[in-house]
OpenMM code with the backbone's topology and positions (N, CA, C; nanometers):
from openmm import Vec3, app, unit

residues = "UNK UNK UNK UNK UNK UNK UNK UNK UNK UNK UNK UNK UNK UNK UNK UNK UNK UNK UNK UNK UNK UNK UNK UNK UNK UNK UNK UNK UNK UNK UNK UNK UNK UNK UNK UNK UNK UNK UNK UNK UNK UNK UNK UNK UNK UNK UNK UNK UNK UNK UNK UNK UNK UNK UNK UNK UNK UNK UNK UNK UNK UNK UNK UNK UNK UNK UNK UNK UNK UNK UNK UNK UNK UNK UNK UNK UNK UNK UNK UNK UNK UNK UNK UNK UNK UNK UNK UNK UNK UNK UNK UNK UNK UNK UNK UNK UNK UNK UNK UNK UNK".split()
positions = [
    Vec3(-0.7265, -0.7207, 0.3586),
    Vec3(-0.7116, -0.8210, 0.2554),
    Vec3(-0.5640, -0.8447, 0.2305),
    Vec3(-0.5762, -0.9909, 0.1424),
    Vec3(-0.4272, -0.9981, 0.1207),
    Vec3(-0.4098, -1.0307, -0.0160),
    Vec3(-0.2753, -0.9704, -0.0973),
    Vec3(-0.2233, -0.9933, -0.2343),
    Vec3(-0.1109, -1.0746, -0.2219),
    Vec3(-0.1033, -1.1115, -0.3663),
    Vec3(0.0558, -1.2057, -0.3427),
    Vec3(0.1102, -1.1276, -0.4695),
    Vec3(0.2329, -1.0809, -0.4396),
    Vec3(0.3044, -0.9996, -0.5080),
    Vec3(0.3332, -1.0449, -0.6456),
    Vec3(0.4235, -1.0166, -0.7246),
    Vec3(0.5080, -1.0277, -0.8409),
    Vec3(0.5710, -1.1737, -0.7707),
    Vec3(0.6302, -1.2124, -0.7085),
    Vec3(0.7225, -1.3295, -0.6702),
    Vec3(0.6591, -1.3969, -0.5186),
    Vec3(0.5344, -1.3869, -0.5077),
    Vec3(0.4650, -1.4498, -0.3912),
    Vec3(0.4368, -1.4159, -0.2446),
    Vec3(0.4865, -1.2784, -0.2332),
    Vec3(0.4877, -1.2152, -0.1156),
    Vec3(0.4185, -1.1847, -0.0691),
    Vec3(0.3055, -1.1996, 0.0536),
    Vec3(0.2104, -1.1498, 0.0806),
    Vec3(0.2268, -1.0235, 0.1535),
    Vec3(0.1037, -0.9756, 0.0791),
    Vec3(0.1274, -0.7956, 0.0941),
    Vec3(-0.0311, -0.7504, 0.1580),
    Vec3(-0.0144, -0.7249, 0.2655),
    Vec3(-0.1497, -0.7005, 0.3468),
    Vec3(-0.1704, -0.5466, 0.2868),
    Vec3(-0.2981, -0.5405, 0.2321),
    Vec3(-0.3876, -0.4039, 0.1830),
    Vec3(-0.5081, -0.3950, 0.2458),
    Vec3(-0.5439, -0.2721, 0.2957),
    Vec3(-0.6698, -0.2174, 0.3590),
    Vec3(-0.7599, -0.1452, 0.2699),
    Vec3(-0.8586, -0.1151, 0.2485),
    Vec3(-0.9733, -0.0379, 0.1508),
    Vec3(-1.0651, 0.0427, 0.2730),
    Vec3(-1.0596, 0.1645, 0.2153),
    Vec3(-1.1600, 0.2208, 0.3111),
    Vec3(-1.2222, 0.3168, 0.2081),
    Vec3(-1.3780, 0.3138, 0.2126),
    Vec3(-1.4791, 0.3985, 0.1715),
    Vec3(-1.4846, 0.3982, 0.0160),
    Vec3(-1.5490, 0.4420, -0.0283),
    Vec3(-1.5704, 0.4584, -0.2304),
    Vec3(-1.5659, 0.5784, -0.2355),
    Vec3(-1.5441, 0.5357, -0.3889),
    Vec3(-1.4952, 0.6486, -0.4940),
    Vec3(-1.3756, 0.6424, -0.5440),
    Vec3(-1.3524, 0.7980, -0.5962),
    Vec3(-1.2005, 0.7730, -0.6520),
    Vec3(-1.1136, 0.7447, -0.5904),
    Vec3(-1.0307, 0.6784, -0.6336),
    Vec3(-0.9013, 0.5786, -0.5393),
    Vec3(-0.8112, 0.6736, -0.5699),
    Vec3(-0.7410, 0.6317, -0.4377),
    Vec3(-0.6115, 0.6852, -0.3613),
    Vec3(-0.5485, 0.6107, -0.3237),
    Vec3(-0.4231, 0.5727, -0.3701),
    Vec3(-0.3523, 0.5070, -0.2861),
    Vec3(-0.2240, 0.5613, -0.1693),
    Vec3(-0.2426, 0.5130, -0.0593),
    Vec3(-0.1531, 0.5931, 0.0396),
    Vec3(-0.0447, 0.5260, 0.0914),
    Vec3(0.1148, 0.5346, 0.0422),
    Vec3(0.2188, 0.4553, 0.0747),
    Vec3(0.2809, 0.5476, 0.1666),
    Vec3(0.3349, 0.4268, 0.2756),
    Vec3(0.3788, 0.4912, 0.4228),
    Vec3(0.4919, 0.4950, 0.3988),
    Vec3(0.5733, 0.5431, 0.4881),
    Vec3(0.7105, 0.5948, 0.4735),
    Vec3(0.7736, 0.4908, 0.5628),
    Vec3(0.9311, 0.4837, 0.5542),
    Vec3(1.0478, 0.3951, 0.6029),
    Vec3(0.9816, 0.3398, 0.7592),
    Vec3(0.9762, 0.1949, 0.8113),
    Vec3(0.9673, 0.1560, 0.8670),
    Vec3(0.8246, 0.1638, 0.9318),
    Vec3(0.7068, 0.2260, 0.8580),
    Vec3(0.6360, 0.2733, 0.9321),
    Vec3(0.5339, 0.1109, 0.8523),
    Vec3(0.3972, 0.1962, 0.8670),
    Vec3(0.2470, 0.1069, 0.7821),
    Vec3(0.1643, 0.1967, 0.7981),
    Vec3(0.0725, 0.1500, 0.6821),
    Vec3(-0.0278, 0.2288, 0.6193),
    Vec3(-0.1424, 0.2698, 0.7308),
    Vec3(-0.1093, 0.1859, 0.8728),
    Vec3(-0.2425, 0.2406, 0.9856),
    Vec3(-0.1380, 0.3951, 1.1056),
    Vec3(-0.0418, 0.3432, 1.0965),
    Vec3(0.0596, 0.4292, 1.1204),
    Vec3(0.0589, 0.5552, 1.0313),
    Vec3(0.0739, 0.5835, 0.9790),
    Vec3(0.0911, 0.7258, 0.8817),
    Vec3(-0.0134, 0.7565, 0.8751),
    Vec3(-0.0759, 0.6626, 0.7608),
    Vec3(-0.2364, 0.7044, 0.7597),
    Vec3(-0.3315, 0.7244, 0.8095),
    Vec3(-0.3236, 0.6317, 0.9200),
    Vec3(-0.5371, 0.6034, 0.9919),
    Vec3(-0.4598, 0.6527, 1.1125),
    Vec3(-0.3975, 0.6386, 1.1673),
    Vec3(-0.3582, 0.7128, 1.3419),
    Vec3(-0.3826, 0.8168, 1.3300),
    Vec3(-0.3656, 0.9212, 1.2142),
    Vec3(-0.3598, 1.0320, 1.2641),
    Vec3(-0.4709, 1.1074, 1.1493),
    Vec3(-0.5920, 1.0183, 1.1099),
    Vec3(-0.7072, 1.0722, 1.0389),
    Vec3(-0.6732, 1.0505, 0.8674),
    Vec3(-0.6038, 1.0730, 0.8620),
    Vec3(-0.5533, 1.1168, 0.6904),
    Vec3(-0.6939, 0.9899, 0.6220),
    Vec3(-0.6411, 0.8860, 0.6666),
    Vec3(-0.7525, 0.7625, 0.5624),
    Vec3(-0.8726, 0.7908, 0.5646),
    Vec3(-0.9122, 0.8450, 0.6889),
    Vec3(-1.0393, 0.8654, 0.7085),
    Vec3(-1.0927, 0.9847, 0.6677),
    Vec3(-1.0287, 1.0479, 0.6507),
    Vec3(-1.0852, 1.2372, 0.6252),
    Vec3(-1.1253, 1.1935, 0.4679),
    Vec3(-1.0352, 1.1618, 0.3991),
    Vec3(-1.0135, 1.1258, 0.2365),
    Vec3(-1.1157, 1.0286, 0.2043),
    Vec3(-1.1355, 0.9376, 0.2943),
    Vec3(-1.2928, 0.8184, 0.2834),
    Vec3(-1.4147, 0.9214, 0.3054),
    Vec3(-1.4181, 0.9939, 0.3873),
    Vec3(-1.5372, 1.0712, 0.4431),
    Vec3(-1.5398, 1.1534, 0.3312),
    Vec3(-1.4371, 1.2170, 0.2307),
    Vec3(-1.4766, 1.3466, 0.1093),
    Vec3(-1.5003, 1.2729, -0.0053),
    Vec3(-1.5285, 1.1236, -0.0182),
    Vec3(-1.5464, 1.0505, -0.1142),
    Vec3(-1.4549, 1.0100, -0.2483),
    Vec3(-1.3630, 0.9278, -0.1546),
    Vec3(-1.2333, 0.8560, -0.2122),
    Vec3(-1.2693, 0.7184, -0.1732),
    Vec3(-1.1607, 0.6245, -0.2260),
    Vec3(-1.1897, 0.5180, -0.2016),
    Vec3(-1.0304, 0.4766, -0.1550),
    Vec3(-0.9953, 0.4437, -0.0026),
    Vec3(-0.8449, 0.4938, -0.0203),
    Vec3(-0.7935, 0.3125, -0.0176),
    Vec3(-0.6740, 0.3574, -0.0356),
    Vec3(-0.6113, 0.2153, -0.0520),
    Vec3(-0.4922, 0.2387, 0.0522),
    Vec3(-0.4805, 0.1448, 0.1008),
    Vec3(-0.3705, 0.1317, 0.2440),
    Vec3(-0.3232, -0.0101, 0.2035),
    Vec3(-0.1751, -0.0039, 0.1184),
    Vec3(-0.0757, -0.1261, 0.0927),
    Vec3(0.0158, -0.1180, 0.2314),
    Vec3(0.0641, -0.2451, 0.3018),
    Vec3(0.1664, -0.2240, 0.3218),
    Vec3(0.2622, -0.2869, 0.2859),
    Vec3(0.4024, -0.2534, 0.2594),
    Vec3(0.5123, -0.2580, 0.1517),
    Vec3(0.5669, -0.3604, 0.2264),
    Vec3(0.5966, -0.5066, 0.1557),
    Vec3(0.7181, -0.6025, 0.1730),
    Vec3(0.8090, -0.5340, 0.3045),
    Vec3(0.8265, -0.6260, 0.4099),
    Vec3(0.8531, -0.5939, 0.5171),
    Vec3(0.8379, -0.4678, 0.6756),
    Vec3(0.7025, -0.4496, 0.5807),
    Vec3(0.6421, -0.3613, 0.6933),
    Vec3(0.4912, -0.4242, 0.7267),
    Vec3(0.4625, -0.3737, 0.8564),
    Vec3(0.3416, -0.3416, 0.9088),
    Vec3(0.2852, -0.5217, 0.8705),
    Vec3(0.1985, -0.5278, 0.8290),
    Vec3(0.1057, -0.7078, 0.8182),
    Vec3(0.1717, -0.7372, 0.6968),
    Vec3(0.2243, -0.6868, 0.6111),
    Vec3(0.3199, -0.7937, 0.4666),
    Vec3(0.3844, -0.9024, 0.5232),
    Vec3(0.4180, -0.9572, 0.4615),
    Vec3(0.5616, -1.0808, 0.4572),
    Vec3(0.6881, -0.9740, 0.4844),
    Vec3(0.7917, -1.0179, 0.5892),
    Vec3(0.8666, -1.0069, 0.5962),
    Vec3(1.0088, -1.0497, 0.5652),
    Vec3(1.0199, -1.1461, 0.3984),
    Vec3(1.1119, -1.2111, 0.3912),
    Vec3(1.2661, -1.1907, 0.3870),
    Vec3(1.3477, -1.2481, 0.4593),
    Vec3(1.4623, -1.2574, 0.5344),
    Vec3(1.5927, -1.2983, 0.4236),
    Vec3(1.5534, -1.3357, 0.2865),
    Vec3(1.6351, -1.3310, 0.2321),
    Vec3(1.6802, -1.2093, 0.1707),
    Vec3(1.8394, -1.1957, 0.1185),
    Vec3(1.8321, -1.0568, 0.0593),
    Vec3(1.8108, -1.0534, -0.0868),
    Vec3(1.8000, -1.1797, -0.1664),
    Vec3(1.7272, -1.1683, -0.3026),
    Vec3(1.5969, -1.1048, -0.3119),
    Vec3(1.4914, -1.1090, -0.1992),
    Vec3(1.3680, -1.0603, -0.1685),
    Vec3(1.3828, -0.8845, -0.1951),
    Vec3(1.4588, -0.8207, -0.1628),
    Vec3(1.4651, -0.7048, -0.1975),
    Vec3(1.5693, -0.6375, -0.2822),
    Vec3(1.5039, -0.6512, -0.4248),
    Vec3(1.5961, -0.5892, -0.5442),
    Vec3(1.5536, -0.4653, -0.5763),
    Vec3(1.6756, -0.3563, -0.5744),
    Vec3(1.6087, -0.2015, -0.5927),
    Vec3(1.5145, -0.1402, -0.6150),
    Vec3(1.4038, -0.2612, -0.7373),
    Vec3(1.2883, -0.1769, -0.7586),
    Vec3(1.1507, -0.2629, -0.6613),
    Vec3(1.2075, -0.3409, -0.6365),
    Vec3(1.1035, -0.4237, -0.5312),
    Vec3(0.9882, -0.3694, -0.4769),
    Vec3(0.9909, -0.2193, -0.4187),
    Vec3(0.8683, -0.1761, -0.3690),
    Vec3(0.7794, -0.1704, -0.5069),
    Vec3(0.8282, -0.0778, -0.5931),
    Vec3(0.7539, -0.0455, -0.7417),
    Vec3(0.7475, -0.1604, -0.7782),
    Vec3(0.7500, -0.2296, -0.8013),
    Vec3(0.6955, -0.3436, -0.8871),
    Vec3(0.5906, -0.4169, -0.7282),
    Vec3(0.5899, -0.4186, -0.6230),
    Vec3(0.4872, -0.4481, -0.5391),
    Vec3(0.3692, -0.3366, -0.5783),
    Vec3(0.3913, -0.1873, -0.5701),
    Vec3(0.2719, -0.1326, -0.5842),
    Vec3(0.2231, -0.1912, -0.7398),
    Vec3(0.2860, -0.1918, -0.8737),
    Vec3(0.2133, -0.2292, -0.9416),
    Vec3(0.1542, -0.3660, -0.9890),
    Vec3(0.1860, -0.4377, -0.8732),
    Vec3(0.1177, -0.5800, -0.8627),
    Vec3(-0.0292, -0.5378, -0.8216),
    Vec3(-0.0173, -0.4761, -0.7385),
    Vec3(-0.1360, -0.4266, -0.6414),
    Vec3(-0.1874, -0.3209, -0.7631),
    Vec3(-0.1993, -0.2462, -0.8091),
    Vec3(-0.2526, -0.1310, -0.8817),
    Vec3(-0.3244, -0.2175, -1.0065),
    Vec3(-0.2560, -0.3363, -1.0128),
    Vec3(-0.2957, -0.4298, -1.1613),
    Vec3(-0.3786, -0.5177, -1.1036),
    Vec3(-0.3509, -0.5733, -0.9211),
    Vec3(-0.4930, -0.6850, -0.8722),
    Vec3(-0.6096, -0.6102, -0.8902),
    Vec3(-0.5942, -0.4507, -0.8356),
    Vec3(-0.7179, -0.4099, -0.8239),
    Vec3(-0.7972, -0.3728, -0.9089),
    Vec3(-0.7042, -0.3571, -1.0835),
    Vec3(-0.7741, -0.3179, -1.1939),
    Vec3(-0.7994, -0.1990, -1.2432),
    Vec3(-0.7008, -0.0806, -1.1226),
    Vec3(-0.7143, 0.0263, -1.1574),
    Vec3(-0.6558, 0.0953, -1.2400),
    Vec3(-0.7255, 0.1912, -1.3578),
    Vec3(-0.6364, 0.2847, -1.4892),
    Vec3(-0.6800, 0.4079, -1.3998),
    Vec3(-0.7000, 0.4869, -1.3357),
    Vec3(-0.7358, 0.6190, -1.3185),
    Vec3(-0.7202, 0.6357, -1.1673),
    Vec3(-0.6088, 0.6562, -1.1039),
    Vec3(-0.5871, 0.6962, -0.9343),
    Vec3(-0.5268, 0.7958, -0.9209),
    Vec3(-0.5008, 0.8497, -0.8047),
    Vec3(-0.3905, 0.8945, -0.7198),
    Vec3(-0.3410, 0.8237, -0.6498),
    Vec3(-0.1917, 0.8625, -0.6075),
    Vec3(-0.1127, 0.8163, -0.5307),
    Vec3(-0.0281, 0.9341, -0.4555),
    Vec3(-0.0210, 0.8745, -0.3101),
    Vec3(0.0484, 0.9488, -0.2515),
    Vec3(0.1449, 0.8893, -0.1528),
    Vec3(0.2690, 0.9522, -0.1453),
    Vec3(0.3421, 0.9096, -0.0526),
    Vec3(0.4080, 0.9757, 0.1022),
    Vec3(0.4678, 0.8897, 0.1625),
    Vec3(0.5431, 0.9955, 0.2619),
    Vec3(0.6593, 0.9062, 0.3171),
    Vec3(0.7751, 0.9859, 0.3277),
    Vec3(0.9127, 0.9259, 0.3114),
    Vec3(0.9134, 0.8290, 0.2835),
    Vec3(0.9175, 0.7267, 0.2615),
    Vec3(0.9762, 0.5656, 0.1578),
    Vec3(0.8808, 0.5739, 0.0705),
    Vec3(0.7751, 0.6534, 0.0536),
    Vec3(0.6491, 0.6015, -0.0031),
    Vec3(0.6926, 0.6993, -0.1472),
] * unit.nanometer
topology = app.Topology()
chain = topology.addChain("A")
for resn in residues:
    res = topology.addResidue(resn, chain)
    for name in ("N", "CA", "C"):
        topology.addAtom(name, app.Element.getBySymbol(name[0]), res)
């Protein structure tokens, strides 16, 4: 699926399995099928009954890659995850990261 950020950015997010949500942010240069699903993590956490969330962050992986440098102001990722944390309506998650994440 796709979100449009705080300032219009499309931000490609994946959902895998129900339950309690997780959200899983990938680290520097990578995406959420990269960190996460290549090497099981999304899937182990879908299979113990989570509901995981796979964002990927403004210029990675299927997001928008925009080329201006106003597009990325220091808090830019955080305010993308909580665009996304507020589309989906969620008060009660986890979150996890790994390096940028």
């Amino acid at each position: 699926m796709r979100i449009k950020s705080f300032d219009g950015t499309s931000l490609s997010v994946k959902i895998i399995g129900e339950g309690r949500p997780v959200v899983l942010v990938h680290g520097f240069l990578s995406s959420g099928k990269v960190n996460w699903e290549d090497y099981g993590t999304a899937t182990l956490l879908a299979e113990r009954g989570f509901q995981v969330i796979l964002p990927d962050l403004r210029g990675h992986g299927g997001s928008d890659v925009p080329t201006e440098p106003s597009a990325y102001p220091p808090d830019v990722l955080a305010r993308d995850l909580a665009t996304l944390i507020e589309h989906l309506g969620l008060a009660d998650y986890d979150l996890l990261g790994y390096s940028l994440g």
